[in-house]
KEDREN-20954 format. One record per residue (C-alpha): x, y, z; residue number from 0. Coordinates in nm, 2 decimals, m for minus. Each point is the difference from the previous one (the first is absolute). Example, Ala and Ser with C-alpha at 12.3 -4.5 7.8 and 13.67 -1.06 7.14 Angstrom:
REM residues 2
PT        x        y        z   seq
PT     1.23    m0.45     0.78     0
PT     0.14     0.34    m0.07     1
//
This chain:
REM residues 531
PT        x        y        z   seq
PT     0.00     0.00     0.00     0
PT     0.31     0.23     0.07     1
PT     0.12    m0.08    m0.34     2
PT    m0.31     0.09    m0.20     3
PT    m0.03     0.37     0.23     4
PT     0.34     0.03    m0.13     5
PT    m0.08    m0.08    m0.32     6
PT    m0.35     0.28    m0.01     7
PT     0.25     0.25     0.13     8
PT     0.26    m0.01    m0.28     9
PT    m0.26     0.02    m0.19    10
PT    m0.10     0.28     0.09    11
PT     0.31     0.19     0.03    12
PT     0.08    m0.07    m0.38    13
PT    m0.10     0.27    m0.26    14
PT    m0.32    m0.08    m0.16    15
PT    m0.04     0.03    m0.37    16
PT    m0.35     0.16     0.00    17
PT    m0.01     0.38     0.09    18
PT    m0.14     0.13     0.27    19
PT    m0.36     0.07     0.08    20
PT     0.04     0.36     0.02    21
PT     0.25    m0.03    m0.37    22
PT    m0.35    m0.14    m0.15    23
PT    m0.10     0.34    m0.16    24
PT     0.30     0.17    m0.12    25
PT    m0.18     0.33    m0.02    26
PT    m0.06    m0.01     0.42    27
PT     0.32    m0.12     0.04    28
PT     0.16     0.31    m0.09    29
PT    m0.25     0.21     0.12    30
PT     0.08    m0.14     0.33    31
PT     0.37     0.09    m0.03    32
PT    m0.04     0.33    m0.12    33
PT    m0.20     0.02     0.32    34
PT     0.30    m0.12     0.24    35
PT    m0.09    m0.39    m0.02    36
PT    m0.35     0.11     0.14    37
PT    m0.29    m0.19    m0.19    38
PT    m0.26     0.23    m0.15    39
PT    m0.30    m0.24    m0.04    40
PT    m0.20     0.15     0.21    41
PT     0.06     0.35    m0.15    42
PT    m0.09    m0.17    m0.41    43
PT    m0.31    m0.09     0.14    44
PT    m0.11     0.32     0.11    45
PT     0.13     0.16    m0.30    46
PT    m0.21    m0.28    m0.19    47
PT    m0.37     0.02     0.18    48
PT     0.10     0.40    m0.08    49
PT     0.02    m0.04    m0.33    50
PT    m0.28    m0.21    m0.07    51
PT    m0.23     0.30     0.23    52
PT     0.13     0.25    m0.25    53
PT    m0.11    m0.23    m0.30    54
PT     0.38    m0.12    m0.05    55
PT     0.12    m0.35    m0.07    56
PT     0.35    m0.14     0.15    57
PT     0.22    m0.22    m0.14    58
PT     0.29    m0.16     0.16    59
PT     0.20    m0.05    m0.30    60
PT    m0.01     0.40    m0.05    61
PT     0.37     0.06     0.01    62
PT     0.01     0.38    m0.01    63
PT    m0.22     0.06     0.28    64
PT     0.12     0.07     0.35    65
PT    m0.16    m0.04     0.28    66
PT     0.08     0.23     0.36    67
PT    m0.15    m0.02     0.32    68
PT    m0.37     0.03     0.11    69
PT    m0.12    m0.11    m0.32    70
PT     0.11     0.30    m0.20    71
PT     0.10    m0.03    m0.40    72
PT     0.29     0.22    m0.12    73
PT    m0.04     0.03    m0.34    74
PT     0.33     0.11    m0.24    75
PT    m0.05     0.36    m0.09    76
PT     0.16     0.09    m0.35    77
PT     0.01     0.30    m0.23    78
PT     0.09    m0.15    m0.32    79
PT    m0.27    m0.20    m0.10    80
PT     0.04    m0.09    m0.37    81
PT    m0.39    m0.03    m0.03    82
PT    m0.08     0.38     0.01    83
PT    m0.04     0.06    m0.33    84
PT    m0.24    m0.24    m0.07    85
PT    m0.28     0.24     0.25    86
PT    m0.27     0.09    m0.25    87
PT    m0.12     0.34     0.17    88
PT    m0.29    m0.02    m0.26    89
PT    m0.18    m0.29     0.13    90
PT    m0.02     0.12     0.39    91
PT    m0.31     0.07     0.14    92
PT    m0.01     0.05     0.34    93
PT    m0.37     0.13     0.01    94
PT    m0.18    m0.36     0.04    95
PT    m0.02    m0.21     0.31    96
PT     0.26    m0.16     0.13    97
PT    m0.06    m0.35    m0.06    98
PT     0.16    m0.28    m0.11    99
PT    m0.09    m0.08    m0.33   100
PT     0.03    m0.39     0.05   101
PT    m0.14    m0.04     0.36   102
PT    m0.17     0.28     0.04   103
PT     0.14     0.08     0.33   104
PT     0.10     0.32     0.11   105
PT     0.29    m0.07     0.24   106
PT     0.35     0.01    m0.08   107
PT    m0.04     0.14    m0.32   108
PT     0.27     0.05    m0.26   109
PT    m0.04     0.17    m0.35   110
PT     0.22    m0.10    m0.34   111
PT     0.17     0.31    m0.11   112
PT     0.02    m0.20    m0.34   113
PT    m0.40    m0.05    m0.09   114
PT    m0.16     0.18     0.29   115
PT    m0.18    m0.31     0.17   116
PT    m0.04    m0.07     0.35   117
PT     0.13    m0.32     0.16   118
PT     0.00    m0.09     0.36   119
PT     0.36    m0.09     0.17   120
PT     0.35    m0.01    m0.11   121
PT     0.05    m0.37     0.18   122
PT     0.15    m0.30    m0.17   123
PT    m0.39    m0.12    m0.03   124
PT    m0.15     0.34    m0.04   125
PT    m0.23     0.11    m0.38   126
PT     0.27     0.30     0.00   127
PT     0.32    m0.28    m0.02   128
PT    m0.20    m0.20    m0.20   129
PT    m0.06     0.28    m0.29   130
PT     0.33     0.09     0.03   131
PT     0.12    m0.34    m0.12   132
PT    m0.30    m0.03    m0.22   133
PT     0.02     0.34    m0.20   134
PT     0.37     0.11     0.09   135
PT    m0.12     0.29     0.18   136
PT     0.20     0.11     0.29   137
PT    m0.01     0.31     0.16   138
PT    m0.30     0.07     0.24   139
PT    m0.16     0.24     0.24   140
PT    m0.16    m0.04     0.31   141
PT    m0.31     0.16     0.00   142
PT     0.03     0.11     0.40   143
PT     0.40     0.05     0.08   144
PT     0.09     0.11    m0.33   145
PT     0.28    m0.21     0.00   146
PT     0.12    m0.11    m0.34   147
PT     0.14    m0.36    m0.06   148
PT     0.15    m0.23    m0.23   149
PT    m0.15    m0.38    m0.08   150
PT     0.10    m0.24     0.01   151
PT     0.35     0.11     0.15   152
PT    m0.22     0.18     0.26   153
PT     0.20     0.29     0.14   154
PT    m0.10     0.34    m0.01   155
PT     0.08     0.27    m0.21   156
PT     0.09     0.35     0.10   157
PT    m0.01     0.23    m0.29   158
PT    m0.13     0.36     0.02   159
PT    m0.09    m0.05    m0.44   160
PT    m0.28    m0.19     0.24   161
PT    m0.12     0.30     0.11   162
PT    m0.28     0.14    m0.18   163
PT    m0.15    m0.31     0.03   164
PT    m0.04     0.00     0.34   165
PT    m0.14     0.37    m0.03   166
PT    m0.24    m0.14    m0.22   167
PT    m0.08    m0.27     0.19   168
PT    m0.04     0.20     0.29   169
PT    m0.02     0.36    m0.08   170
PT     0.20     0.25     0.27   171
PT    m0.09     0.36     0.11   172
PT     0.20     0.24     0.19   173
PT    m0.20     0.26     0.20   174
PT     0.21     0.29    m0.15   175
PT    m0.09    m0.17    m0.33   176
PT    m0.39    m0.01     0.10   177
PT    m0.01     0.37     0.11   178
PT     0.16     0.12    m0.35   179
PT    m0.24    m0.21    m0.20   180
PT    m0.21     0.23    m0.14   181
PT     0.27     0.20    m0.10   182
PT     0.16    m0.30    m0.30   183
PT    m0.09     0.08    m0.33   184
PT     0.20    m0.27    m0.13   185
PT    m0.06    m0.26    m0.22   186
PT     0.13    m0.39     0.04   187
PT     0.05    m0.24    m0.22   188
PT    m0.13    m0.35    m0.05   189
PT     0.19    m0.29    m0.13   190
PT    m0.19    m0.05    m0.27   191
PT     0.14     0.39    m0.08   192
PT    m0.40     0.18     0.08   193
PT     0.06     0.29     0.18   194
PT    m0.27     0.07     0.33   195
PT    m0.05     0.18     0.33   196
PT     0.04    m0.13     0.27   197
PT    m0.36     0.06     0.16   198
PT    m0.14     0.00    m0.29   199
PT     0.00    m0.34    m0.14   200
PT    m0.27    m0.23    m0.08   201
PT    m0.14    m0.31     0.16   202
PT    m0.10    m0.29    m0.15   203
PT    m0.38    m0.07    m0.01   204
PT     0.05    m0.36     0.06   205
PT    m0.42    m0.07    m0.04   206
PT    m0.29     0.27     0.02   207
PT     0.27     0.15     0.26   208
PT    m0.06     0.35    m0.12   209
PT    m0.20     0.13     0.35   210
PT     0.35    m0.12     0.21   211
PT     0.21     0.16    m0.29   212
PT    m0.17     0.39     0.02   213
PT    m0.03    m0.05     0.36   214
PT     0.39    m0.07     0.03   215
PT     0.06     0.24    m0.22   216
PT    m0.21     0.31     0.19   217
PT     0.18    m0.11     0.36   218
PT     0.32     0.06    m0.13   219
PT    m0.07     0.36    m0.09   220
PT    m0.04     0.01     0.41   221
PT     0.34     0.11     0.09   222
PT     0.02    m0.06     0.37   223
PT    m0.16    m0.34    m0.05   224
PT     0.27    m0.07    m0.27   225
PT     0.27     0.09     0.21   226
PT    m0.12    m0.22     0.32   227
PT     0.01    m0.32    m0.25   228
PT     0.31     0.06    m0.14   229
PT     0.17    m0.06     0.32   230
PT    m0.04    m0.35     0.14   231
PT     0.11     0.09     0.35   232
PT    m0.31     0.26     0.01   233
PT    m0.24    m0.34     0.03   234
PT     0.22    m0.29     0.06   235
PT    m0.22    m0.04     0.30   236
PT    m0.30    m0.09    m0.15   237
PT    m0.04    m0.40    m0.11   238
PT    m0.26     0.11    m0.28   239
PT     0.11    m0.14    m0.32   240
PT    m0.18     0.24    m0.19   241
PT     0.16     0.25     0.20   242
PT     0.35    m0.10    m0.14   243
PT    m0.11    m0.14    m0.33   244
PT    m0.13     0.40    m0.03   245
PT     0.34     0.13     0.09   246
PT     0.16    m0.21    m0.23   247
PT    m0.22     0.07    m0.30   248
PT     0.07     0.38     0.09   249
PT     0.37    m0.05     0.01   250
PT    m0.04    m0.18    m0.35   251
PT    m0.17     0.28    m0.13   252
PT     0.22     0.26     0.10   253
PT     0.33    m0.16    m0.07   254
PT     0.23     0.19    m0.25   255
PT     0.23    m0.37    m0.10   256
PT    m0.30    m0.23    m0.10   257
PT     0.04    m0.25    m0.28   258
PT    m0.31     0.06    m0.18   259
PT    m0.21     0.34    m0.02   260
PT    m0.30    m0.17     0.16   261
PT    m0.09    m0.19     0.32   262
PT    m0.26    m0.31     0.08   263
PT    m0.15     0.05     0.34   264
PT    m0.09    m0.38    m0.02   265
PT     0.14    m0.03     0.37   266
PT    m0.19     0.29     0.14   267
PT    m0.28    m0.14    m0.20   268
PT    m0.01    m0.33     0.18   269
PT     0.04     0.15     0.35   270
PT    m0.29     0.19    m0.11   271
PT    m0.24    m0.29    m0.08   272
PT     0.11    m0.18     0.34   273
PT    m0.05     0.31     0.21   274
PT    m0.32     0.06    m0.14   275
PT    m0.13    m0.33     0.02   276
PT    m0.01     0.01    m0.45   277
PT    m0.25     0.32     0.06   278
PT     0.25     0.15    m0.25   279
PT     0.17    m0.27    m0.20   280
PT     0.17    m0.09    m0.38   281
PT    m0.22     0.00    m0.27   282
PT    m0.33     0.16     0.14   283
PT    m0.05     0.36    m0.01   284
PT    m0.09     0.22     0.27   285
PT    m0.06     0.37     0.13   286
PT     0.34     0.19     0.03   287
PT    m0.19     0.23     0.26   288
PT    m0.06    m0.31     0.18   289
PT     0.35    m0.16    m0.01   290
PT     0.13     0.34     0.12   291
PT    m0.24     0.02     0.28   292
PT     0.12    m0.36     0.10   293
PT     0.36     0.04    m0.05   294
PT     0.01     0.32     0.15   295
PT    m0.17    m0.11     0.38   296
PT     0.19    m0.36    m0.05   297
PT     0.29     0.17     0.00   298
PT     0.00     0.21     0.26   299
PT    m0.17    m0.34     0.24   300
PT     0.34    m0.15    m0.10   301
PT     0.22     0.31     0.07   302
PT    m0.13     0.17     0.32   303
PT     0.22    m0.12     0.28   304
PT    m0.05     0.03     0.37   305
PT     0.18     0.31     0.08   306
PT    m0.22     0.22    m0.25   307
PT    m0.38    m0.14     0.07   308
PT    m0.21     0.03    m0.32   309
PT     0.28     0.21    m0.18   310
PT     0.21    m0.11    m0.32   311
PT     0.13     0.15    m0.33   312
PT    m0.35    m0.08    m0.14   313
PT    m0.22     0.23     0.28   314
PT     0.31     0.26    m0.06   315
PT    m0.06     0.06    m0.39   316
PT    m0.37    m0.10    m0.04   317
PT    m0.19     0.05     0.33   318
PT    m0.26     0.32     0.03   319
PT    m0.32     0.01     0.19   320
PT    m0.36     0.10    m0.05   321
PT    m0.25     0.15     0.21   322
PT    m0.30    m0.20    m0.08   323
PT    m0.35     0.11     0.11   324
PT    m0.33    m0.28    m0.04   325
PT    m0.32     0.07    m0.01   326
PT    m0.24    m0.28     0.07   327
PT    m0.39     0.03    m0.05   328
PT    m0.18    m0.08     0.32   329
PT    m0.19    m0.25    m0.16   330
PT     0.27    m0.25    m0.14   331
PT     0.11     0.01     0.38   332
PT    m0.32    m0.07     0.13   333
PT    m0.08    m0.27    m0.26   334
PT     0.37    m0.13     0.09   335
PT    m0.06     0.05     0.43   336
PT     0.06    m0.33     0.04   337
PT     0.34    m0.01    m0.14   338
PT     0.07     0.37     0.14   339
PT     0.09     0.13     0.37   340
PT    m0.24     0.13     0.23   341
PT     0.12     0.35     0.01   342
PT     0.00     0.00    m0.40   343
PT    m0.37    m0.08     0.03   344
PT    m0.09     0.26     0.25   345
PT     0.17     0.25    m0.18   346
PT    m0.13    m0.09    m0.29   347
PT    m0.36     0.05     0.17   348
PT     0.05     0.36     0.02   349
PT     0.20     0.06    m0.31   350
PT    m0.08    m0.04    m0.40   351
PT     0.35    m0.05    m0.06   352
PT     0.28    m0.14     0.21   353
PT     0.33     0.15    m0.05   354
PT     0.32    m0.21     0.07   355
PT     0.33     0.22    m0.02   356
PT     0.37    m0.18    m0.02   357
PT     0.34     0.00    m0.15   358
PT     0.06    m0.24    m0.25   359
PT     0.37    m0.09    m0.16   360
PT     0.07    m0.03    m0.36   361
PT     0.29    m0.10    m0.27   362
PT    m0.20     0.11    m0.26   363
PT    m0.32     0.21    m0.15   364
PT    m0.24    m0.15    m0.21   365
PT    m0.24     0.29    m0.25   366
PT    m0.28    m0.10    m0.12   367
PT    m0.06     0.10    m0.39   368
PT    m0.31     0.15    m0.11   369
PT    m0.27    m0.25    m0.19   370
PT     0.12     0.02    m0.38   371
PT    m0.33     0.07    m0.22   372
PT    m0.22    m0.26    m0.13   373
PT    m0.09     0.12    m0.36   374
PT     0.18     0.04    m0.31   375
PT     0.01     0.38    m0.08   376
PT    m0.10     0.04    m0.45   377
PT     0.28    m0.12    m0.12   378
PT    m0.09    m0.33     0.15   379
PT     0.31     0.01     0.21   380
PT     0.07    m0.02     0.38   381
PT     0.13     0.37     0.16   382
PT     0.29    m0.08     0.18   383
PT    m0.07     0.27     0.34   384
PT     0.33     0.16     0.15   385
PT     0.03     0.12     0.37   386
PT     0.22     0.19     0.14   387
PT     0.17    m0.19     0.33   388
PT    m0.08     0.28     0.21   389
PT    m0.39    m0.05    m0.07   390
PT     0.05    m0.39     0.22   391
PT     0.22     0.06     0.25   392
PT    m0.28     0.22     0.13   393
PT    m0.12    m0.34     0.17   394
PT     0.29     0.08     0.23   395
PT    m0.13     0.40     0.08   396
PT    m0.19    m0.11     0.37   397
PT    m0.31     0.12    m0.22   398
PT    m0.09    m0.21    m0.29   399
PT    m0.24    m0.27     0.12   400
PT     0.06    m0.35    m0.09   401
PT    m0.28    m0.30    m0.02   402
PT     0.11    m0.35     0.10   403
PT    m0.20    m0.29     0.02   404
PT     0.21    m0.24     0.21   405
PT     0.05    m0.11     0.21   406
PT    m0.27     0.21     0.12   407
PT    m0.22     0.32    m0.22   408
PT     0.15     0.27     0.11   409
PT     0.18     0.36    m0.11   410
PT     0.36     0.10     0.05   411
PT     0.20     0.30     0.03   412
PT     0.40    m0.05    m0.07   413
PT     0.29     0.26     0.10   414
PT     0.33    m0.02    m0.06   415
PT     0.18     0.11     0.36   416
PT     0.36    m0.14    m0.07   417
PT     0.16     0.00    m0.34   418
PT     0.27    m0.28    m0.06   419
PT     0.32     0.03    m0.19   420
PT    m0.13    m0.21    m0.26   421
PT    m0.35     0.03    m0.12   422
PT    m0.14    m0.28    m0.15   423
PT    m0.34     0.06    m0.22   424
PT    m0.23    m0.26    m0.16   425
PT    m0.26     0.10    m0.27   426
PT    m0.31    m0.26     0.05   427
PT    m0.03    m0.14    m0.39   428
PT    m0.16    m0.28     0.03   429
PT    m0.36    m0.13     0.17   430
PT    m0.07    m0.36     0.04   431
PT    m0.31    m0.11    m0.02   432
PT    m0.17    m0.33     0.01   433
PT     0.05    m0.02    m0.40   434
PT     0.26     0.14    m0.08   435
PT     0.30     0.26     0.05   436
PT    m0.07     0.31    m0.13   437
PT     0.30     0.30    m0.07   438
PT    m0.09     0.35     0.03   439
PT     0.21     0.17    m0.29   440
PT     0.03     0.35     0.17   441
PT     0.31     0.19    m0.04   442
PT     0.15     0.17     0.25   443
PT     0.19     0.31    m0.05   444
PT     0.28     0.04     0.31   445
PT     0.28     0.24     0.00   446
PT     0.38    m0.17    m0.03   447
PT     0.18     0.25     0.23   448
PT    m0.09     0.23     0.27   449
PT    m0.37    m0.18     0.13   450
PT    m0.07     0.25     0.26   451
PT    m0.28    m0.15     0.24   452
PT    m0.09     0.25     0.22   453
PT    m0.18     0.18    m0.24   454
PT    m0.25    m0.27    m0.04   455
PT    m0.02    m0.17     0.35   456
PT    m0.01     0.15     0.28   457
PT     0.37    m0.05     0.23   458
PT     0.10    m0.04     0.39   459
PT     0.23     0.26     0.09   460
PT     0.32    m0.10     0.05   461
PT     0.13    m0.01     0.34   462
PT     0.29     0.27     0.16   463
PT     0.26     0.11    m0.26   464
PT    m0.11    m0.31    m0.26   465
PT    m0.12     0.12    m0.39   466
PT    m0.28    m0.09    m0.15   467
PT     0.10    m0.29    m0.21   468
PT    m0.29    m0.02    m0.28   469
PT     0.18     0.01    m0.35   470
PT     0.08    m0.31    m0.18   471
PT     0.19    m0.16    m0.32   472
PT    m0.12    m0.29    m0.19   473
PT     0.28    m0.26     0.00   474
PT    m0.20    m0.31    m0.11   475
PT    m0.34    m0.03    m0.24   476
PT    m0.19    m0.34    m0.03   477
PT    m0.19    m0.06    m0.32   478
PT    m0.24    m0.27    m0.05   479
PT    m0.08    m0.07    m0.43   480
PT    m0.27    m0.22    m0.14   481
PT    m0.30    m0.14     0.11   482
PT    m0.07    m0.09     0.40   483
PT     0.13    m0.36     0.01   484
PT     0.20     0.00    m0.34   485
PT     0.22     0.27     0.05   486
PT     0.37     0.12     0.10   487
PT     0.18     0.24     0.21   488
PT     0.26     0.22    m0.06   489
PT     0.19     0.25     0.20   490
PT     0.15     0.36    m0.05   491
PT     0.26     0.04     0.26   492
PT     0.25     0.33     0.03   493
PT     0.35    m0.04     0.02   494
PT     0.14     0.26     0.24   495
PT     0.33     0.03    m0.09   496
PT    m0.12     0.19    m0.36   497
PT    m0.38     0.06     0.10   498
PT    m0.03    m0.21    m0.32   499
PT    m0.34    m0.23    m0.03   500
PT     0.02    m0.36    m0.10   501
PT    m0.31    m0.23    m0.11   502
PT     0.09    m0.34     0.10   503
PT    m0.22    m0.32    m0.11   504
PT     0.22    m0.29     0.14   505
PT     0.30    m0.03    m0.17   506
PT    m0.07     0.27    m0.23   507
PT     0.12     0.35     0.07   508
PT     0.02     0.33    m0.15   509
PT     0.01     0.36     0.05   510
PT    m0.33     0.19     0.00   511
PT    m0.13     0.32     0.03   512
PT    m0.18     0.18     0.33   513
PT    m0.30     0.09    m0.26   514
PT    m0.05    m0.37    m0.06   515
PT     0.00    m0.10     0.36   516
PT    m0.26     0.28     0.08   517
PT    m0.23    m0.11    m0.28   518
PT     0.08    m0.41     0.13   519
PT    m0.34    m0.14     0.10   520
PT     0.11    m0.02     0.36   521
PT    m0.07    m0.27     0.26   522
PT     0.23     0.06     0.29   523
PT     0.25     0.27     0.08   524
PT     0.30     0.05     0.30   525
PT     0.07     0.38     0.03   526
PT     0.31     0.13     0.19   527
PT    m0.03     0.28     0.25   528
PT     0.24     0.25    m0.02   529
PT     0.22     0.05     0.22   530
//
């Protein structure tokens, strides 16, 4: 028994001609002497489940990677990449979702510089790899760092001819560059060599998109408004998509280094439809007044934070108030005592009319337009009628009665008592009835300059030292053509930096006249005050 122990123990001791168990995998071998003879399994499994959250694939026979502590991947950064001039500027298009375009996914996302498709990952398993073997593309973007790598080699490239990519991807704004906006009156060129404005470019209607289009269009006429969405820091608090899908489409617009002379607000677009549970969505028209009276008080919901109650950009440009007096008939109350309070119903005892006094908030005015007239005049043609704008905004004098029938009969009595830097005003074109839609054709004739209110409606005095604040410019004119249901909008905007008027119609615009806008059969106007 001695002798065989013996025997087991020489054994032993004598070199074995099989490597040993931690030899097995070459790669984790030297990873573990680089690492002072420490193993590093533990850390390539980390690094592993890390890469498969980030919708990466591992490989153990990837030679080139190297793998440090805590699970962390450095990854070779170069500057001479021989693959740079195969970037095809032309085919980016950074304005869609950010999905890939195999799984649909929108983590992890990387975009070919080559054909301008998205592709999930830059793994050894990965859709971006794999089109990078499969096409022989190989330089891509990541849609969220920015970062710019090579496949399949897989380190990243650091090249400031990279740039303007990135800018385009994700357009930047200094605030010394924000405050001297108004102020550029030059012109930038597009790739394709079309010359644009920056501000001034058109948007793609994508389908019966027109309403979001003019409505886009009018808001960024609103300089402060334009200013608080150019900087991302100004609402990086807010977790409303459509907050920041709205800054970025503002950015877009106002970018001087674009690609193309036009931008698609498909992104905005589909926060849109998923805000507004698909009240406003692709391929159904709608109201612009009532997409601007949505995105307007959406907005500021999503943007007023806890330190200013019930304050935000949005109250700051658009927000006046009305004086609002009702007169009820006694009798509707006394038909309706059930449903009414008890003090109501005794004053209502003593009273023909109750009167109900209160201050009532508003982003924007709607006029009503006189009835248009029913016959044909001899020629056997319908007179257009013209009114002047001062004529409806009489509604607004504390005077003029107006007769509503819901949700109760009664008469009202509006005054403005607080002006606000922005006016918004609606003209009420179309009735719906139970048949059908009807458009009243009336034109209204509105100065362009100088709209001095307080020789129409009657004004609050301004408090202390303050002036009276009641002239205003027309910076944006909505225009609705064709038949209700069937038609299209267009917009005339100004461009402040010449005072020069532009009609825009989605991605077509040109230079107009202030005599054309004047004579534009307007729907819905934002004048600014002056200062």
């Amino acid at each position: 028994m001695e002798e065989s122990r013996k025997r087991r123990q020489s054994e032993s001791d004598e070199p074995s001609d099989e490597a040993p168990a931690a030899s097995a995998n070459p790669k984790r071998q030297r990873l573990s002497d680089k690492n002072g003879g420490a193993p590093l399994e533990l850390s390539e499994h980390i690094d592993h489940a890390v890469n498969e959250e980030n919708g990466e694939e591992d490989d153990d026979e990837e030679e080139d990677r190297q793998v440090v502590a805590r699970g962390n991947r450095h990854v070779e950064i170069r500057r001479d990449c021989p693959y740079l001039d195969t970037v095809n500027r032309q085919v980016l298009d950074f304005d869609f979702e950010k999905f890939c375009s195999i799984s649909l996914s929108n983590l992890n996302v990387y975009a070919c510089l080559v054909c301008g498709k998205y592709f999930q990952g830059r793994g050894l398993k990965s859709h971006a790899y794999t089109h990078s073997l499969e096409a022989g593309h190989h330089v891509f973007i990541n849609l969220q760092t920015e970062k710019v790598y090579c496949l399949p080699d897989g380190y990243e490239i650091n090249d400031p001819s990279l740039d303007d990519i990135r800018h385009v991807l994700n357009p930047r704004f200094m605030r010394e560059q924000v405050a001297h906006l108004d102020q550029n009156k030059q012109w930038s060129r597009a790739l394709d060599g079309s010359n644009y404005l920056p501000g001034m470019v058109g948007l793609n209607n994508i389908k019966e998109t027109d309403f979001v289009n003019v409505t886009i269009q009018s808001l960024m006429r609103v300089t402060p408004l334009r200013n608080f969405f150019l900087i991302p820091e100004n609402y990086e608090h807010s977790k409303s998509p459509l907050v920041h899908r709205f800054g970025e489409l503002t950015r877009k617009i106002w970018h001087a280094r674009n690609f193309k002379g036009q931008v698609s607000p498909h992104e905005f677009l589909q926060a849109v439809m998923k805000a507004s549970n698909k009240r406003f969505q692709i391929g159904v028209q709608s109201d612009p007044v009532e997409f601007m009276s949505w995105l307007l008080n959406t907005l500021h919901s999503n943007l007023k934070s806890s330190k200013r109650k019930n304050k935000s950009i949005i109250y700051d440009c658009f927000q006046g108030e009305l004086e609002v007096v009702k007169e009820i008939p006694r009798r509707h109350l006394v038909e309706n005592k059930e449903n009414g309070s008890e003090e109501n119903n005794n004053r209502a005892a003593n009273e023909e009319v109750v009167t109900e006094t209160s201050r009532v908030p508003f982003l924007m005015l709607g006029l009503d337009l006189p009835p248009p007239p029913l016959f044909k005049d001899a020629m056997e043609k319908n007179i257009i009628p013209q009114i002047p704008l001062f004529n409806i905004l009489t509604k607004f004098d504390g005077e003029t009665v107006t007769e509503v029938v819901r949700p109760c009969i009664a008469r009202m009595r509006y005054r403005v008592i607080r002006l606000p830097k922005y006016l918004i005003l609606h003209m009420r074109r179309f009735t719906k009835n139970n048949f059908f839609i009807e458009k009243n054709p009336t034109i209204v004739n509105f100065p362009v300059k100088n709209l001095e209110l307080k020789d129409y409606i009657p004004l609050p005095m301004p408090k202390g030292n303050e002036k009276l604040r009641s002239k205003y410019d027309l910076i944006a004119n909505i225009v609705h053509d064709g038949k209700p249901g069937e038609g299209c909008y267009r917009v005339f905007v100004q461009r402040k930096s010449e005072e020069q008027w532009y009609e825009m119609q989605d991605l077509h615009v040109t230079e107009t006249l202030p005599q054309i806008v004047a004579l534009s059969e307007t729907y819905m106007q934002i004048y600014e005050q002056h200062e």
